[in-house]
C-alpha positions in Angstrom: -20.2 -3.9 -62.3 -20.8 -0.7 -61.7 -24.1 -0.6 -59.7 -22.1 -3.9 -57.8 -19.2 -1.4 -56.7 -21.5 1.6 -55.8 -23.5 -1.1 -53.5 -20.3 -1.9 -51.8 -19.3 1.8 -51.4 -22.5 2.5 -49.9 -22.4 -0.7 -47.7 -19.0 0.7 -46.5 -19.9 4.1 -45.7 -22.7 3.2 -43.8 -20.7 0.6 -41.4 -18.3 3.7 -40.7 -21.3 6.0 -39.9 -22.6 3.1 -37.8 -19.4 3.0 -35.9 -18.5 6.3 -35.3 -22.2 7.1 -33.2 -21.3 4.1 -31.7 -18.1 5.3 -30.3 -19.7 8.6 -29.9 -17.8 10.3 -32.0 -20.2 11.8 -35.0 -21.8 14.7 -34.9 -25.4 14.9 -36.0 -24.2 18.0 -37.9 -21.9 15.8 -40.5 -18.5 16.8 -38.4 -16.3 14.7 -36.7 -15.4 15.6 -33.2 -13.4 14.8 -30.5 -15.4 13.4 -27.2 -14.7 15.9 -24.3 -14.9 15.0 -20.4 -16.1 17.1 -17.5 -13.2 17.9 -15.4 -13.9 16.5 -11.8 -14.4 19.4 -9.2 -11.6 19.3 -6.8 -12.7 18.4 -3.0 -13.4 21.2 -0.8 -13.2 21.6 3.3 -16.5 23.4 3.0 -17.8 19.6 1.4 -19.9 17.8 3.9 -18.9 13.9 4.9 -20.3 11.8 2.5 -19.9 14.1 -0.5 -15.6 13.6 0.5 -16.5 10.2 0.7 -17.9 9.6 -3.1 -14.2 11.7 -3.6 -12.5 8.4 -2.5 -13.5 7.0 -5.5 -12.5 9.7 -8.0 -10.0 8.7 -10.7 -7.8 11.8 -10.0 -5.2 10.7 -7.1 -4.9 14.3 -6.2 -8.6 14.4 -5.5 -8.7 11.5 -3.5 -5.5 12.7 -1.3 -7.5 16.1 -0.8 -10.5 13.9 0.5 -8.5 11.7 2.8 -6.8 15.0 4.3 -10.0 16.8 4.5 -11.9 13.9 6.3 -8.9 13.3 8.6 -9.0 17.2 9.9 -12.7 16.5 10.7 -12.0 13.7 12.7 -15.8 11.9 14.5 -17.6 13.9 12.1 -16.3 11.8 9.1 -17.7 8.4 10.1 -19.9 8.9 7.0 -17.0 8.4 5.3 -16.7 4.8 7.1 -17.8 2.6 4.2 -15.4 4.1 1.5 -12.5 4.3 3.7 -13.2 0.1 4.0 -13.2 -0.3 0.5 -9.8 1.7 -0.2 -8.6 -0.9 2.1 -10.0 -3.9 0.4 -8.8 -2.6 -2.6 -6.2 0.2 -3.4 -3.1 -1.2 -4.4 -1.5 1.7 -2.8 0.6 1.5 0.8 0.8 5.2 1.1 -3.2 5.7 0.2 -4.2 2.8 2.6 -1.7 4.2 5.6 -3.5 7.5 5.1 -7.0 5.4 5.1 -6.1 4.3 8.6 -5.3 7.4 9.6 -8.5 8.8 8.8 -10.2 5.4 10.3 -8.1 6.7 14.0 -9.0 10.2 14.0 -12.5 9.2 13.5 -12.3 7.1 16.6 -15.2 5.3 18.0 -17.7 6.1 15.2 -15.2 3.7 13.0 -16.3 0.7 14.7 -17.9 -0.5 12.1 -14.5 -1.2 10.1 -13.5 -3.8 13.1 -14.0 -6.8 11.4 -12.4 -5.9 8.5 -9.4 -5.1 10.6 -9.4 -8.1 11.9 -9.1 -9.6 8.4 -6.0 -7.6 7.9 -4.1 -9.1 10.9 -5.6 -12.6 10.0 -4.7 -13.1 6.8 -1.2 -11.7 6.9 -1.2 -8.4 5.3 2.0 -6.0 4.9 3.5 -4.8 7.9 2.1 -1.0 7.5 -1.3 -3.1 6.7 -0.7 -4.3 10.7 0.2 -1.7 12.3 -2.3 0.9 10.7 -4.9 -2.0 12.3 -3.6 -2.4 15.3 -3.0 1.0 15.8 -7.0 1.8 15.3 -8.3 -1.4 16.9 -6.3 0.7 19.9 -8.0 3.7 19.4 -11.7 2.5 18.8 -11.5 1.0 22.3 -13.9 -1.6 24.2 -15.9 -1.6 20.5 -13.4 -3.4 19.2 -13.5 -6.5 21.8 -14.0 -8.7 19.2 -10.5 -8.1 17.6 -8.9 -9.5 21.1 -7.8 -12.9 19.9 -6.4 -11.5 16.6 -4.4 -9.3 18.7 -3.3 -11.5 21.1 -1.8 -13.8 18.5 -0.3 -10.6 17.0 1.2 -10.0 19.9 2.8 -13.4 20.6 4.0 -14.3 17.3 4.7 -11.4 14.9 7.9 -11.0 13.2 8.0 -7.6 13.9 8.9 -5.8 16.9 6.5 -2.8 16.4 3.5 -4.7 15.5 4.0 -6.7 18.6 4.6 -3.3 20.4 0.6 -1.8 18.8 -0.9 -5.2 19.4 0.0 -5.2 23.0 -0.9 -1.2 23.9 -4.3 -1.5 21.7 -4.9 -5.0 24.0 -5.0 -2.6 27.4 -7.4 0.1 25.0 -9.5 -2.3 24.5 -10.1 -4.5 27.5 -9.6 -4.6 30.7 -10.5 -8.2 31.7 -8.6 -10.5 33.6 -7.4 -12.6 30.1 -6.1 -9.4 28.5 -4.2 -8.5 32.0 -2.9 -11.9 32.3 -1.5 -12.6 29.0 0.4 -8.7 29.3 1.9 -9.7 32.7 2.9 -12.7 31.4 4.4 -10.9 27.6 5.7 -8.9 30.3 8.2 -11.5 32.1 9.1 -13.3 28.3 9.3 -10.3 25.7 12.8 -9.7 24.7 12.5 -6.2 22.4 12.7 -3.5 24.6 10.2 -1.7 22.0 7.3 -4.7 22.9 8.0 -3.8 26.5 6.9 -0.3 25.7 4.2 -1.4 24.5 3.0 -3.9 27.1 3.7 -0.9 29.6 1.2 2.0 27.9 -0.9 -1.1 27.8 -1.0 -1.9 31.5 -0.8 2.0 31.5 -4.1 2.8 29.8 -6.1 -0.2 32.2 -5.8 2.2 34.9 -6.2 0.3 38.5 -7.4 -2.7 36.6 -3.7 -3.4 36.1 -2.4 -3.6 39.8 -1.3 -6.9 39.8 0.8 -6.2 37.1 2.5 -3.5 39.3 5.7 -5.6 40.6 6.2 -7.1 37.0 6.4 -3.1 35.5 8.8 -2.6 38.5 11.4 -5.0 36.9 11.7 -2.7 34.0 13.1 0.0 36.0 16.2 -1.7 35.9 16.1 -2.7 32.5 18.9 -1.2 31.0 21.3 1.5 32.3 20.4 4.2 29.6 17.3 2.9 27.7 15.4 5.7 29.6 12.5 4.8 27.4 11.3 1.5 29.0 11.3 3.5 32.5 9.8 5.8 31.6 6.6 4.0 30.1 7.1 1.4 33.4 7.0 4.4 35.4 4.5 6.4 33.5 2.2 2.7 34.2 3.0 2.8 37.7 1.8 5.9 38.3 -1.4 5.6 36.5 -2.3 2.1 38.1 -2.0 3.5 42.2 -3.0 7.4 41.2 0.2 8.8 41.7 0.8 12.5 39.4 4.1 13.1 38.8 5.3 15.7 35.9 3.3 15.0 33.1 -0.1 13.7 31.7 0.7 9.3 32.2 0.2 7.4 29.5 1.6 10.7 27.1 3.4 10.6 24.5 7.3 11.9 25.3 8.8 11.2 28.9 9.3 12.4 32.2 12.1 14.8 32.7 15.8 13.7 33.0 16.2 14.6 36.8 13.3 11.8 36.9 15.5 8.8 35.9 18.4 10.1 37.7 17.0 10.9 41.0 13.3 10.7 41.9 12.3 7.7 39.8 14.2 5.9 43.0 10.6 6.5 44.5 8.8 4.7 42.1 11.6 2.1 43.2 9.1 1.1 46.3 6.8 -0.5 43.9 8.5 -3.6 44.9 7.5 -2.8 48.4 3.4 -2.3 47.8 3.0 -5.7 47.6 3.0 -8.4 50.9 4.3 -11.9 50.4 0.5 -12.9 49.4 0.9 -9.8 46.9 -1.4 -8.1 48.3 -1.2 -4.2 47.0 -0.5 -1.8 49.7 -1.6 2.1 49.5 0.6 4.4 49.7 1.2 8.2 49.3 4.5 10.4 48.4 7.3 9.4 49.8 
């Protein structure tokens, strides 16, 4: 009986050895001790690209906010970054993480083109509204590279539920293209869009295709009468305006912000004669300050 029970004693400590060096936990000197992790090094402005890109994937969420801030200030030169930006928006469950993602994915530009399908993907399969407009928003801002994201944006456009994703879809169309389909379709969203915002839109769309646009010049004209004080769809129906014939009024066209009062209440009577550069055949006709 005895020898039986010291077998079973034996048999018992050597399963608990066993365990313990399989959970890492014994120490070859006969102590038990806890396991200890390396802390993470905290990202850095002085780290290059790609090294703020493996930061994406850190554990710590403080550490991966420093890396999306850091590659955002750096703007083309994070491209590197590209790939892991794409997988935070595959798969972070976060809003506020994947809205910062974007952001990086705009400052970045061009060099992000690689991320335009996957944008796409975000429009097409019906993702959250900050989902849409952080896509539409960069689709805008990659430009002509993004030409295959036209008929995603088009249907954005047209059907969304929301105002301001209609409103990004419509301005990132003009970014992008400035073919005869894209012009058509934002004359025509134009004459049928009943949210003032859309119309905003439509206008820095028309806006950013330059000359390209001038047979949309009549249809932007309408909108100076839109409403008696929403000064904002004049202004970005003027701002087009100017933009499409080469006219310079007070500010940079296509801005951000507006022209100055005195503009809706007295002057923007000149961009009035928009209606008049056109013959009955709608022909555009030159002209120079009034």
């Amino acid at each position: 009986m005895y020898t039986r029970g010291k077998s079973v004693f034996y048999s018992f400590v050597i399963v608990l050895l066993l365990l313990l060096l399989l959970n890492g936990c014994y120490s070859p000197r006969g102590a038990l001790t806890q396991p200890t992790l390396t802390p993470e090094p905290v990202p850095d402005p002085s780290w290059s690209s790609e090294r703020l890109a493996t930061a994406l994937y850190s554990f710590n969420p403080n550490n991966r906010w420093l890396a999306l801030k850091y590659l955002k200030e750096r703007g083309p030169a994070a491209a590197p970054s590209v790939p892991a930006l794409m997988d935070i928006l595959r798969s972070s469950p976060s809003v506020d993480t994947r809205a910062e993602a974007y952001n990086v994915l705009g400052s970045i530009g061009r060099g992000a083109k690689d991320a335009v399908p996957l944008l796409v993907e975000k429009l097409e399969e019906g993702e959250t509204r900050d989902d849409k407009l952080g896509a539409t928003a960069v689709l805008g801002i990659i430009g002509s590279d993004a030409k295959d994201s036209i008929p995603a944006l088009i249907q954005v456009a047209t059907n969304d539920e929301d105002a301001e994703v209609r409103s990004n879809a419509a301005e990132s169309l003009g970014k992008i293209s400035t073919n005869r389909e894209v012009l058509d379709f934002l004359i025509t969203r134009l004459q049928t869009e009943s949210s003032g915002e859309v119309q905003i839109g439509i206008s820095l769309g028309l806006c950013a295709m330059g000359a390209k646009a001038q047979p949309a010049v009549p249809y932007l004209a309408n909108n100076l009468w839109w409403g008696q004080d929403d000064h904002g769809i004049k202004q970005a129906a003027a701002k087009a305006i100017a933009n499409i014939v080469g006219v310079k009024f007070y500010d940079d066209v296509c801005a951000v912000g507006g022209f100055r009062e005195p503009f809706i209440d007295g002057e923007l009577a000149t961009v009035v004669k928009a209606r008049e550069w056109w013959t009955a055949i709608g022909q555009f006709q030159n002209w120079s300050q009034p």
